[in-house]
TILO-743458 format. One record per residue: x, y, z negated of N, C-alpha, C in turn. Coordinates in steps of 0.05 Angstrom, whole numbers, plus 5000, padded with zeros to 4 digits. Example, Ala and Ser with C-alpha at 12.3 -4.5 7.8 and 13.67 -1.06 7.14 Angstrom:
<pts>
526448864844524649104844526449344844
525749554858527349794857525850014843
</pts>
This chain:
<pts>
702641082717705041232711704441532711
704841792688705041932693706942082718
705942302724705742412743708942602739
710242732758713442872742712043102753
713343372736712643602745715643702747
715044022768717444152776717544342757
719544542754719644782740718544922752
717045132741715945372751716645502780
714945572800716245722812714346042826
715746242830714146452838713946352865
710546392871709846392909708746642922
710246822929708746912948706646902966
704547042969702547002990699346922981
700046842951697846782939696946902926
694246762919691746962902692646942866
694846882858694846812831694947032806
694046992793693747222764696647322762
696547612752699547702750700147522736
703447492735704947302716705047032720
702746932732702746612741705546552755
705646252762708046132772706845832787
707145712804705945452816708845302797
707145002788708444822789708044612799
709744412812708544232835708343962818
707743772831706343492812707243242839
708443072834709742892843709042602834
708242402849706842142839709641982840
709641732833711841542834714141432850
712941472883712941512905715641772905
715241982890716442242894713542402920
712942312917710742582942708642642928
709243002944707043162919704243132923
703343072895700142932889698043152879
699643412876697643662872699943942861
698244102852699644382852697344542824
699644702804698444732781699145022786
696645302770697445562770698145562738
701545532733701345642707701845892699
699046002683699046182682700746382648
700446592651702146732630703046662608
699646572601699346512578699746162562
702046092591701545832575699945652589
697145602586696145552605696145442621
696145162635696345132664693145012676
692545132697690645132713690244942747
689344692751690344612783689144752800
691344722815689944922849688344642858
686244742874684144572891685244512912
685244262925686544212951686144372972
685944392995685344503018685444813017
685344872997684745172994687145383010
686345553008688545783024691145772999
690745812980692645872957694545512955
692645292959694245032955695645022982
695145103003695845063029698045283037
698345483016700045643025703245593003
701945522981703945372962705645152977
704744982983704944633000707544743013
706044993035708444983056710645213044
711145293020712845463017716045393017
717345503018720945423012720845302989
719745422968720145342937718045092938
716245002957715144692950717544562961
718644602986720544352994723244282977
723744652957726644672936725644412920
723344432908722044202889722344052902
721243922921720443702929723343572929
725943652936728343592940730343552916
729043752895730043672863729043422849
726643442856725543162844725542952852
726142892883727442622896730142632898
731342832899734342642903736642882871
735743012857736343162837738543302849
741743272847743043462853744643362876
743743152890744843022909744343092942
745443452941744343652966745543503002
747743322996747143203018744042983037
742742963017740742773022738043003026
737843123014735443313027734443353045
731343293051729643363070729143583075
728343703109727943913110723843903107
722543823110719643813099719343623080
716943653071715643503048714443333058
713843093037711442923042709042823021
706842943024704143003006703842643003
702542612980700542362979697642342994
696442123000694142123012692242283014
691042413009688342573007686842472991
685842232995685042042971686242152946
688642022939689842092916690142272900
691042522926691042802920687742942908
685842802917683742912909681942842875
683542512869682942402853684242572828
686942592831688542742817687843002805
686743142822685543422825683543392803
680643202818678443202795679943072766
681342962761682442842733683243142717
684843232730686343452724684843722723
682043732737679744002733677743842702
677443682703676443522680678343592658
680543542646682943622628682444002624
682744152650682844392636679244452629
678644402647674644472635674344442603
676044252588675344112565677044392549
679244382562681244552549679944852547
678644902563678245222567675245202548
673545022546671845052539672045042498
675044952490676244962458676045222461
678245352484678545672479677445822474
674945822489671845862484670145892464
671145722441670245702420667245522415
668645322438665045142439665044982427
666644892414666644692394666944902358
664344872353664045102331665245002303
665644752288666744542270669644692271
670944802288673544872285674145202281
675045192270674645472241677245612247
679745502257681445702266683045632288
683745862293684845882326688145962325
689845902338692746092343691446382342
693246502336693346772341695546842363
695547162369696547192390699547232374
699547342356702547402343704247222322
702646962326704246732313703446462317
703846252311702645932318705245802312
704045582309706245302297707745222322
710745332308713245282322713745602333
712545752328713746052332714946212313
716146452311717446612291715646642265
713246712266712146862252710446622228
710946652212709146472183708546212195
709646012207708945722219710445612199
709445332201710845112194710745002217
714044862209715744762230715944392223
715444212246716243952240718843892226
718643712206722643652198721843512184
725243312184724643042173726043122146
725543072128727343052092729542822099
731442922082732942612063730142442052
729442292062728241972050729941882033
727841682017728541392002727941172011
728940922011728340702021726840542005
724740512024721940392003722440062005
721739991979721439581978721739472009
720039532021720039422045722339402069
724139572054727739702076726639902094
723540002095724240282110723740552095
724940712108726040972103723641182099
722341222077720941402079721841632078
720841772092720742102103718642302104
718942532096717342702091716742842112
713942922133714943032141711743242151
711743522161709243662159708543552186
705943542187703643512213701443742218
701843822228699744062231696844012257
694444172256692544122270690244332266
691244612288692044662315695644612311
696644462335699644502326700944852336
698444912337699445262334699345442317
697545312302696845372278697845592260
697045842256699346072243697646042217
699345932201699045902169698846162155
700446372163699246772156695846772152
694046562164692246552159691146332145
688246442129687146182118686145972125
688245722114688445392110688345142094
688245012103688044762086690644612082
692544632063695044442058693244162039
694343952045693743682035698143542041
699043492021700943401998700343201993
702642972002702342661989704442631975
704042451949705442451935705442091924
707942001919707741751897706741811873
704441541866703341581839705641501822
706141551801707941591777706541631750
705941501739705541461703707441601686
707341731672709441891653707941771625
705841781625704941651592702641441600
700641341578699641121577696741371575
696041601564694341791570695242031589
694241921615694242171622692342391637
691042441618687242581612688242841596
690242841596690943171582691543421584
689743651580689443911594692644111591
691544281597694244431590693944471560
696144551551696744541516698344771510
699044821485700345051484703044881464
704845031457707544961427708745131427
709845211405712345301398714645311416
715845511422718645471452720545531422
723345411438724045491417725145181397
727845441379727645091361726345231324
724445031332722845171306724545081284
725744991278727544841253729545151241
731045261266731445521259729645781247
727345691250725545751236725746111247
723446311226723346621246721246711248
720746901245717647031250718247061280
715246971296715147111322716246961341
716146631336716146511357714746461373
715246481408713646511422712246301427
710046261438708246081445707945981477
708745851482708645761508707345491514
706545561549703045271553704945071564
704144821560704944581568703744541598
704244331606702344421640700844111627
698844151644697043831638698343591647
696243401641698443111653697643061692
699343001697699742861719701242671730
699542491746700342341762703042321781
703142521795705442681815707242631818
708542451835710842351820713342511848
715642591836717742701851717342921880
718442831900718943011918715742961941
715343121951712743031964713642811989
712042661999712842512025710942512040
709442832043708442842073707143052066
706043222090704843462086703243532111
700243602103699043592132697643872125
698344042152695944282155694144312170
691544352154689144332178688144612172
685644642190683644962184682244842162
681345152160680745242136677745122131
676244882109674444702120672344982115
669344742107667944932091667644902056
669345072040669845032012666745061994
666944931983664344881967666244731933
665144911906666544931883664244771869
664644571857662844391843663744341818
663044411793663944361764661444181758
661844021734659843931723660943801693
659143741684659843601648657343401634
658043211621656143081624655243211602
652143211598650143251580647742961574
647542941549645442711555643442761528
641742681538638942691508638942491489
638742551464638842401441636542401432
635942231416634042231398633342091370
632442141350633342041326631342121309
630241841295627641921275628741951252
626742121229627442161207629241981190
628041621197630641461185632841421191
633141511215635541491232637741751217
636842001218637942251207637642151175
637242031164636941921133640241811135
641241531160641941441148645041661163
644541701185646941911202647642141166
647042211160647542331136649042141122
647941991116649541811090652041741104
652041601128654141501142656241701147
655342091146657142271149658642361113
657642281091658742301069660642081064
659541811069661441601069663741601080
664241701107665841801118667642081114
667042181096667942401088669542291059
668642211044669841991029671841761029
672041661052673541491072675541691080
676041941088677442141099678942201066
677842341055678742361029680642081014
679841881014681341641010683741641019
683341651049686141581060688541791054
686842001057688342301045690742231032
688742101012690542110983692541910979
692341741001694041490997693541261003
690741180998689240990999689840891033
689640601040689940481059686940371070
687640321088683840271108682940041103
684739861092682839651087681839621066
682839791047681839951016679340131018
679840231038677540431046675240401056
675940071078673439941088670939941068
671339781042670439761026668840031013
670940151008669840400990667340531013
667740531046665940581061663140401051
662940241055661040051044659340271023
660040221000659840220976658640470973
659740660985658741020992656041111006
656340851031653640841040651240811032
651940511008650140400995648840590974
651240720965650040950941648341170955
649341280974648241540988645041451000
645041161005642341151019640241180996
641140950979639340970946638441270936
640441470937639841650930638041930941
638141760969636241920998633541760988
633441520981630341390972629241540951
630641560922629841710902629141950903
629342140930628342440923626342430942
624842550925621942640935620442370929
617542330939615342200932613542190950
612741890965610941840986609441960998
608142160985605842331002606642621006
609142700989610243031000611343011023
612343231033614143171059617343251050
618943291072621343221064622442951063
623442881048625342541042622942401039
620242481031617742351022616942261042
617142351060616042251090617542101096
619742131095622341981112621441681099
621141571079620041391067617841351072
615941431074613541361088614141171112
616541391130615741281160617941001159
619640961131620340761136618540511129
617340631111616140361095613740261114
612440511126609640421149611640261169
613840301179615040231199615639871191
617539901173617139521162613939321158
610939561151609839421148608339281177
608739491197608139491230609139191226
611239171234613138961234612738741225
611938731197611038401190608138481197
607038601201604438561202604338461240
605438621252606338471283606238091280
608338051263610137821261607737641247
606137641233603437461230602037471244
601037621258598637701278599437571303
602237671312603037481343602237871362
601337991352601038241364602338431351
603738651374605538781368604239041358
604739161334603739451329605939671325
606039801347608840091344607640291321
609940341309609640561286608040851305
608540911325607441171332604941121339
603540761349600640691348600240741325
601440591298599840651281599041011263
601641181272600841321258599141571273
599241501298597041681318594641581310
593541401315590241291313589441381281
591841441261591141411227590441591223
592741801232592442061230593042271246
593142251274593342361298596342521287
598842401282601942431299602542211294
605442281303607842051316611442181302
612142001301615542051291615742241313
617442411295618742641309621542491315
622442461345623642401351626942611356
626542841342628743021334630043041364
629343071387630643001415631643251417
635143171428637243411429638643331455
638743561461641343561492644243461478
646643231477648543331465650343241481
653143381478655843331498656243051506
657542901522658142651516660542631538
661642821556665142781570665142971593
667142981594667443111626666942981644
665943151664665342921690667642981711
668942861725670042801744669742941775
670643041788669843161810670043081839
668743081853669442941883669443191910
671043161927669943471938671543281964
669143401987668143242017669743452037
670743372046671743492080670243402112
670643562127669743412151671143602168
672843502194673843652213673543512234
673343672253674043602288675843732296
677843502305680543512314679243432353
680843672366679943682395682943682407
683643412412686643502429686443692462
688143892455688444002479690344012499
691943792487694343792505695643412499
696943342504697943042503699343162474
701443272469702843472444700143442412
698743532418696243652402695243242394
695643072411693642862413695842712395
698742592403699842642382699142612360
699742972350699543082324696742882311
695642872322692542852303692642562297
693642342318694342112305695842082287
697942262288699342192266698842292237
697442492240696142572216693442312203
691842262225690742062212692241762202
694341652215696141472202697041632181
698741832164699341942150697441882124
695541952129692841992112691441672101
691641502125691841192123693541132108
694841102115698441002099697741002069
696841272066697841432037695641312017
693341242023691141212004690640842005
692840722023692640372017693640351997
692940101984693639981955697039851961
698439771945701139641960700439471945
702139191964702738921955704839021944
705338831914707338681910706938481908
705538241897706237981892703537841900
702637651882699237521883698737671855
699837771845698937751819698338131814
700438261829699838511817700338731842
698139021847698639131867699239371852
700639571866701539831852699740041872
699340281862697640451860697640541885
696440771909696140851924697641051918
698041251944699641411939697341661933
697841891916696042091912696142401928
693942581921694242741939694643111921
696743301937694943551919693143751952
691443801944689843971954690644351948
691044491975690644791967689444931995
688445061978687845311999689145512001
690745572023692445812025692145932045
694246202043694746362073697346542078
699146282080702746292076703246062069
706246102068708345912071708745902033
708746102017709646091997708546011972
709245861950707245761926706345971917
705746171933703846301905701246391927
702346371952700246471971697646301976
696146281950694546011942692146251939
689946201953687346311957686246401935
685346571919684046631891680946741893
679946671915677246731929675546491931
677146261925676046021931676945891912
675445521900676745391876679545261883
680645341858683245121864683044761856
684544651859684244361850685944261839
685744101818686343921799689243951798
692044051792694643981792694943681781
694243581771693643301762694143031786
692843171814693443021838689442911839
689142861869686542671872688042431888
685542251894685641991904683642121928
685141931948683741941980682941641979
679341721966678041461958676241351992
676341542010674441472032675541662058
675941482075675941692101674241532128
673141692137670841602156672841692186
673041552201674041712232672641632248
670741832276669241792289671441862321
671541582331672841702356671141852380
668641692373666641832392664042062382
664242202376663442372352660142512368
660742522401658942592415656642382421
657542222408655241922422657041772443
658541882460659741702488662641762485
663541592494667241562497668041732515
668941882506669942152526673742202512
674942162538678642162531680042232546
682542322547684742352569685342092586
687942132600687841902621689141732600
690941852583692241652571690841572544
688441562549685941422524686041562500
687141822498686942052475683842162466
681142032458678942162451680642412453
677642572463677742872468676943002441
675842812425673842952406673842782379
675542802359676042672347674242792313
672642632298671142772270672342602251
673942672233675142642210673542732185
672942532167671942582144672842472113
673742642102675042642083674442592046
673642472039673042482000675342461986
675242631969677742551947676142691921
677942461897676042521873678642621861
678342751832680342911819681342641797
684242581793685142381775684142481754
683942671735683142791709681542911706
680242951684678443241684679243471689
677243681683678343991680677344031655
679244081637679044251611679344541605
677844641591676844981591680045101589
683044881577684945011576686045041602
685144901625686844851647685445121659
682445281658681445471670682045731653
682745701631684445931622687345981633
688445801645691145901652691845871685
689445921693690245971728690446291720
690846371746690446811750688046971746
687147081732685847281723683547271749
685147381767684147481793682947231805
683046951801682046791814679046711802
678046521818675146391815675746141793
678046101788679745791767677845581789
678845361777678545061787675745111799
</pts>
């Protein structure tokens, strides 16, 4: 059973830091099991048993005022005139539990745990006046299941003064708006163009997303370590002279085919006429030039040596490659025309890792529930045997404020499109050994994070972030 504490009280006679206050500690029993210096700042510190400062606390007026509020509350007929301590035993057990708790605590303050990137400040923290976010529940909707989802922020330090730079992470229901949605930002006409006008303005479409309605949850952590990763796919081609023989013909035929339809003509009219265009355009790639020039002359060469490889393979039972035969003949090989060329956007993944150090039962909390939050959001849902609906999605920012615009431009932004929280790793024991409060809170909790981007990034979506920023 936790232990009850008294309210503050000033003691005379002792060694305590200006500003301190003793608070006394009471086991189940009602008899006091130790004595805490809380100090100015918040803070609380245990006094050591026996000591001059615990021994002069013990016997003060203000231990027996406590000791008499907490066993019989406002019921001043029943009041003892002395106190009565727990065992020595107990009292000592208590003590080391409770010098263990602040050692851990003073040693965060400290800055010994280096993974953690921001601290309260002295002129603001979560739940104070100044730039915090504050816990609160939203109007919910009631999900399939009959419970009430609710929105609501988690923060970690829960002191956290958001005036400085952070990590917001935004959950959101996935929501489909079209059957493509891979589409960058766009631009149109504002406006009703039918009224027609010189000098209508042009305004951007936003890209597609996922995102669906009001957010239902919001977690703030420190600021990780940001690392900006673009990429695109590139891949090598390659293509021999008959190959570019026939990529030609196949690009006129098709140009022909384009022209057809143009005009009226239907595709399965055109199938044909494709055919037919090819067949002409190749014939007429054979007829120019002559076996031993270069140019189209070659290109024929290397087809005709290339068919004869081939049946000559196909009687023999041994295989002869056109670049054997035309190295050993005449020392080269098909020019294999090899080109770098586009082939998609690549997709982006970007890694987190934090240690969450509870420093208080408050703090221990917070961080579970942020990791359920984070759980919750990235499971698949049942509906039936037959069909599951999507996970819920995420937006990612880096900021330093409360306000949408107070979005970092020093560092990349991410995807408005939404990511998927495809992996989370949690290490309860992060040091190698199980180290926790009394009430089994790991002291030392490592969270690790992946999320990949739902869409690409297209060169329109990095033209239209702020000038002043680094874009996506």
């Amino acid at each position: 059973m936790a232990e009850k504490k008294s309210k503050p009280y000033t003691i005379s006679g002792v060694s305590f830091a200006e500003g301190s206050q003793a608070v006394f500690l009471f086991n189940s029993d009602d008899q006091i099991v130790g004595v805490s210096e809380r100090l100015a700042n918040g803070n609380v510190k245990p006094v050591e048993p026996n000591t001059t400062d615990y021994n002069q606390a013990v016997s003060s007026d203000e231990a027996l005022s406590a000791y008499n509020v907490n066993k019989y509350k406002g019921n001043k007929s029943s009041y003892e005139t002395a106190i009565i301590q727990a065992a020595d035993s107990e009292i000592s057990n208590f003590y080391t539990r409770q010098n263990k708790s602040f050692n851990n605590r003073s040693f965060i303050s400290s800055r010994g745990v280096s993974n953690i990137a921001q601290y309260a400040s002295a002129s603001g923290g979560y739940g104070s006046e100044s730039g915090t976010y504050q816990n609160f529940e939203t109007a919910g909707t009631f999900s399939k299941l009959g419970r009430k989802d609710t929105a609501k922020i988690h923060a970690y330090p829960i002191d956290i003064d958001v005036d400085q730079d952070h990590m917001k992470i935004t959950r959101y229901q996935y929501l489909r708006a079209d059957i493509n949605a891979s589409k960058g930002v766009r631009s149109k006409k504002a406006g009703n163009e039918e009224r027609g006008g010189v000098g209508i303005p042009i305004e951007n479409v936003a890209g597609d997303s996922v995102k669906g309605g009001n957010p239902t949850g919001t977690i703030i952590l420190p600021m990780p370590k940001a690392t900006d990763v673009n990429a695109v796919a590139w891949g090598k081609s390659e293509l021999n002279a008959s190959g570019i023989m026939a990529l030609g013909a196949a690009e006129k035929a098709v140009q022909g085919l384009d022209a057809l339809v143009s005009a009226g003509g239907g595709v399965i009219d055109g199938r044909d006429k494709l055919k037919e265009a090819a067949r002409r355009e190749a014939k007429r790639a054979q007829k120019r030039g002559n076996f031993l020039s270069g140019g189209v002359g070659s290109v024929a060469q290397s087809i005709v040596t290339s068919k004869i490889a081939q049946s000559v393979s196909g009687m023999l039972g041994t295989e002869i490659d056109p670049d054997t035969y035309f190295a050993r003949t005449g020392g080269r090989v098909l020019n294999t025309n090899a080109e770098m060329l586009f082939q998609g956007p690549a997709i982006r993944n970007f890694s987190f890792s934090f240690q969450l150090v509870a420093r208080s039962q408050k703090e221990g909390d917070e961080i579970r529930k942020i990791i359920r939050m984070l759980k919750v959001g990235m499971a698949p849902k049942f509906n039936n045997t037959a069909f599951l609906s999507a996970p819920d999605i995420f937006t990612l920012e880096y900021k330093n404020g409360k306000g949408k615009k107070d979005v970092l431009p020093t560092v990349n932004l991410f995807n408005p499109g939404g990511l998927a929280l495809t992996t989370m790793n949690v290490d309860y024991a992060p040091n190698g050994y199980w180290s926790a409060y009394r009430d089994s809170q790991p002291v030392v909790v490592k969270m690790d994070l992946n999320f990949t981007e739902l869409r690409p990034i297209y060169q329109s979506d990095q033209l239209d972030t702020p000038d002043n920023s680094v874009g996506y």
